[in-house]
C-alpha positions in Angstrom: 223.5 50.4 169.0 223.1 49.3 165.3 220.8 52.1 163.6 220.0 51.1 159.8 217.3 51.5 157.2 215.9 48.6 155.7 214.7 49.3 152.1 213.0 46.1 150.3 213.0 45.7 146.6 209.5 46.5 145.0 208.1 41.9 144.4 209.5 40.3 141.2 212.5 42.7 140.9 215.3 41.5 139.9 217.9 41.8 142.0 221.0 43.1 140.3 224.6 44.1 141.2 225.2 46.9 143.9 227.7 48.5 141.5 224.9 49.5 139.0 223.4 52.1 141.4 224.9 55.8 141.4 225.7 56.9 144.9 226.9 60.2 145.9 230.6 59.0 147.2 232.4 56.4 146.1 231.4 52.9 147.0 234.7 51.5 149.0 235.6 48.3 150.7 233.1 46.4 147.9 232.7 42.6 148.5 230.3 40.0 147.8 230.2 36.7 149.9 227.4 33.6 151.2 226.0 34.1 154.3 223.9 31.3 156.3 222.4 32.1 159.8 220.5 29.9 162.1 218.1 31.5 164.7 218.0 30.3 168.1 215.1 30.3 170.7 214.2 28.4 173.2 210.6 25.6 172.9 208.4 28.1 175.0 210.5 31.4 173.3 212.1 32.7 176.0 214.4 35.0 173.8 211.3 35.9 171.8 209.4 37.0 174.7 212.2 39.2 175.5 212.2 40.9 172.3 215.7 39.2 171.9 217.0 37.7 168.9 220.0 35.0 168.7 221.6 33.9 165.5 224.7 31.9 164.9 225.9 33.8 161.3 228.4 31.2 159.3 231.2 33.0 156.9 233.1 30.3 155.6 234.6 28.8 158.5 233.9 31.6 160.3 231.3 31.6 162.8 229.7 34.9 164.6 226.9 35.0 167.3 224.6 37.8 167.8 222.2 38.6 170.2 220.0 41.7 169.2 217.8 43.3 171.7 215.0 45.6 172.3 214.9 48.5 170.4 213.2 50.5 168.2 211.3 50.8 164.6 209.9 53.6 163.1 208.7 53.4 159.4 212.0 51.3 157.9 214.0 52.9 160.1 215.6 50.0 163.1 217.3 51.0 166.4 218.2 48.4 168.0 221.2 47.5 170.8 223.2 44.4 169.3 226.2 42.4 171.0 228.6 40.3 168.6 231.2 37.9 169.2 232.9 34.6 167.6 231.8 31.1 168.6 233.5 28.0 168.7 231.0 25.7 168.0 227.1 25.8 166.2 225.3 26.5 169.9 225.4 29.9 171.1 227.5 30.6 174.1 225.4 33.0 176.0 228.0 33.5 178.7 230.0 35.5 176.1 227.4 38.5 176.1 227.2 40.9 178.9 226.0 40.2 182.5 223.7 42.6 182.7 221.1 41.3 180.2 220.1 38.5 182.2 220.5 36.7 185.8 222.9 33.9 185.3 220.2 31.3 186.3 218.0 32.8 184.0 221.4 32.6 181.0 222.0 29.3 182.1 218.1 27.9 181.6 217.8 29.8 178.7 221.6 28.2 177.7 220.6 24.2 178.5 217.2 24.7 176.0 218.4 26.2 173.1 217.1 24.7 169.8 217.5 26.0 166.2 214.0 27.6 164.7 214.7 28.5 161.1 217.7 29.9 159.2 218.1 32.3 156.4 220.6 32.0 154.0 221.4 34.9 151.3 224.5 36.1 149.4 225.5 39.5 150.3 226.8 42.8 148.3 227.9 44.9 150.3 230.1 48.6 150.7 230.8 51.1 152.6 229.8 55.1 151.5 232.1 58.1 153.7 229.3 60.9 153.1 230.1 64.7 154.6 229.8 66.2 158.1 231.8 62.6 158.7 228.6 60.6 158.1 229.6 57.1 157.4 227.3 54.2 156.1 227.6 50.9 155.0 225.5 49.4 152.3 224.4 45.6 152.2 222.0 44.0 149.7 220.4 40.8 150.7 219.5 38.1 148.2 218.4 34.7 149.2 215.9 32.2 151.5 214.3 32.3 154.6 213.4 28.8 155.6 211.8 27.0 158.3 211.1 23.6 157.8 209.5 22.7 154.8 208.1 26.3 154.5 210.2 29.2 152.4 209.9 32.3 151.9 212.4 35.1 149.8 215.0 38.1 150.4 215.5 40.8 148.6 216.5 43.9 150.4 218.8 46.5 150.9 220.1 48.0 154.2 221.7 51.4 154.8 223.6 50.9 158.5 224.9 53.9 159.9 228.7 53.2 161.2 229.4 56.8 162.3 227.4 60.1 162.2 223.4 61.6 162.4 220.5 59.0 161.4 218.7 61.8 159.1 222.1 61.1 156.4 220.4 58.0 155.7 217.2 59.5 154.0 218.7 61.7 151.3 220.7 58.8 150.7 217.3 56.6 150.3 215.6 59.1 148.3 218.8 58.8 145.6 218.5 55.3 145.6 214.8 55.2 145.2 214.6 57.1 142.3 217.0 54.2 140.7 215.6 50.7 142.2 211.8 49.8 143.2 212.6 50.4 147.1 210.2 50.9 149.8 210.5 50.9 153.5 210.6 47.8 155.2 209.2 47.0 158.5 209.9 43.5 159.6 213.5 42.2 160.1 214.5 39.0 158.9 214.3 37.3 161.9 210.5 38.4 162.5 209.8 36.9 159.4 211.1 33.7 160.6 209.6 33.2 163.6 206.1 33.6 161.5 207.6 31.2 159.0 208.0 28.8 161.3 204.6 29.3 162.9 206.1 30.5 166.0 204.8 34.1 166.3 200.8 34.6 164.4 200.6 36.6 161.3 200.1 40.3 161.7 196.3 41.5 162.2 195.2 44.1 159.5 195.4 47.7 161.1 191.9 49.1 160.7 193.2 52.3 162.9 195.5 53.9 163.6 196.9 57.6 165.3 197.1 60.2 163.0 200.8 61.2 163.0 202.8 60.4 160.2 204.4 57.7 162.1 201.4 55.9 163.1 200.1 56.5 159.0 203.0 54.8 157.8 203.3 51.6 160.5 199.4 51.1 159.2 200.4 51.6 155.4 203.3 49.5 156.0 201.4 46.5 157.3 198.4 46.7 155.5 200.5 46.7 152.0 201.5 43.3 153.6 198.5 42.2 154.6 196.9 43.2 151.1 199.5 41.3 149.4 198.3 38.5 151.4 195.0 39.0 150.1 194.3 39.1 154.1 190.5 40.5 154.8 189.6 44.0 155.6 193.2 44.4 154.2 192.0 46.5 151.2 189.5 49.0 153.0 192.5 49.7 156.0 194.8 50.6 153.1 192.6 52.6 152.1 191.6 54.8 154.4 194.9 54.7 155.3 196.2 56.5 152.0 193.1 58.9 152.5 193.8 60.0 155.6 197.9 60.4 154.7 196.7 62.3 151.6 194.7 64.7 153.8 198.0 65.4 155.9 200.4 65.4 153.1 198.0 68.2 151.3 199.3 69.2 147.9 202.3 66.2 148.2 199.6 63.7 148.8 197.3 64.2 145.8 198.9 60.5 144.1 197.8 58.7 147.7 194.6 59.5 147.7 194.2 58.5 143.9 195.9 55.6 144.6 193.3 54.6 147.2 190.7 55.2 144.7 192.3 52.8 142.2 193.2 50.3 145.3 189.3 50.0 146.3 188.2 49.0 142.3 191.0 47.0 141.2 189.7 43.9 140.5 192.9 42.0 141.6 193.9 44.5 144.3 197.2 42.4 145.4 198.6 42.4 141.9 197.6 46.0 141.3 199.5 46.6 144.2 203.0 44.5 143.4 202.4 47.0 140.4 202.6 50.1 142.4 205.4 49.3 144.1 207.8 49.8 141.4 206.6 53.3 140.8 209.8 55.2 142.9 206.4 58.0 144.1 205.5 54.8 146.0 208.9 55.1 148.5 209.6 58.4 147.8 206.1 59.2 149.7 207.0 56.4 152.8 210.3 58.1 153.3 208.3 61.8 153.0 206.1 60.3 156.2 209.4 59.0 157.6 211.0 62.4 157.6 208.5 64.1 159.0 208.0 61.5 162.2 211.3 62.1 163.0 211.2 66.5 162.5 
């Protein structure tokens, strides 16, 4: 099961070296290398309708498939079960993952139609943090291209993957880092963002409403500040009422929210107003605060 938090860089950051944050351990097994992936799926998705994603990762001469399955996300946190293994060639070998994930007809259909869909290719910085009460995490910060046909979009993110120990390390560790970089939670992986690339999945829909738990707050803040920054309709007033409704449960720690919704609602270029925000550290710091307190 690969449990990480995904933590994207605040738009127009520049993204610099790993080594220039302050961690609370020392940063071991430091490296920095190209990475190029190309997703998989079938013409009528097959793998997508599975919640299944299939990638064929190159490393020099090195080639790695993964197949990532069902899982779940909450806030920027991912849960998802993932199955590794070296390939031979630039097709996927399906047989090489377990049994049990599929009838061998089914692998075998699935196997004949496989066809690439996009690729993203990033360089890497990555290292490895040994935390107490034998928490162990390893960092990777993402810089490059998604690309899907003629169409491109950017990376810039960092992940906090937990190798050994409890999932709640990772958010003290976030909050440290926020405080130093523009982060805030990110809810789409990188292969998500591909498939909409590529016109293969629709855009999200604005999320006009929502339940009112602090995880359902933050899904809706999280996909609304995308949608905003799309300039999307509706986009602005979900926000929102979003912030308005997380400032009511946050009480005396979500004064700044609702202010912000205020400001939000008469900017008169709400998207950049927005990419603004995001580099204020209160702007994480309060997604993480929501995060917490869906998992309590």
């Amino acid at each position: 099961m690969e449990v990480e938090l995904k933590l994207l860089l605040a738009p127009e950051t520049p993204v610099r070296a790993l080594s220039s944050l302050e961690f609370p351990a020392p940063l071991t097994q430091v490296k920095s290398r190209a990475l190029g992936n190309a997703y998989f799926d079938t013409p009528d998705l097959a793998l997508r309708h599975r919640d299944m994603g299939l990638r064929i990762r190159r490393i020099g001469d090195f080639r790695e498939q993964t197949l990532k399955t069902a899982g779940k996300v909450a806030g920027g946190l991912h849960a998802r079960p993932e199955y590794n293994s070296p390939v031979s060639g630039p097709v996927p070998e399906l047989e090489r993952f377990p049994d049990t994930l599929w009838s061998a007809t089914e692998r075998d259909g699935i196997q004949r139609a496989l066809q690439v869909q996009f690729h993203t290719d990033f360089e890497r910085q990555q290292g490895e943090l040994s935390l107490p009460d034998g928490v162990r995490v390893e960092l990777a910060l993402d810089h490059g291209t998604i690309r899907a046909g003629e169409r491109a979009c950017g990376i810039a993110e960092l992940e906090l993957e937990l190798i050994e120990g409890d999932a709640s390390a990772l958010l003290p560790l976030a909050s440290a880092l926020m405080k130093q970089w523009p982060l805030r939670l990110g809810l789409d992986s990188k292969a998500a963002r591909g498939y909409r690339l590529a016109g293969l999945a629709p855009e999200a829909a604005v999320v006009e409403t929502v339940s009112d738990t602090a995880e359902g707050l933050l899904a809706g803040w999280q996909r609304n500040e995308e949608r905003v920054l799309a300039q999307a309709d509706n986009a602005v007033a979900a926000l929102a009422a979003q912030w308005r409704a997380i400032a009511r449960q946050l009480g005396s720690e979500g004064e700044t929210v609702g202010l912000w919704a205020d400001r939000l609602e008469s900017a008169e270029r709400p998207s950049a107003w927005l990419t603004e925000l995001m580099a204020d550290s209160r702007y994480g710091l309060t997604q993480l605060l929501l995060l917490s307190r869906s998992m309590a």
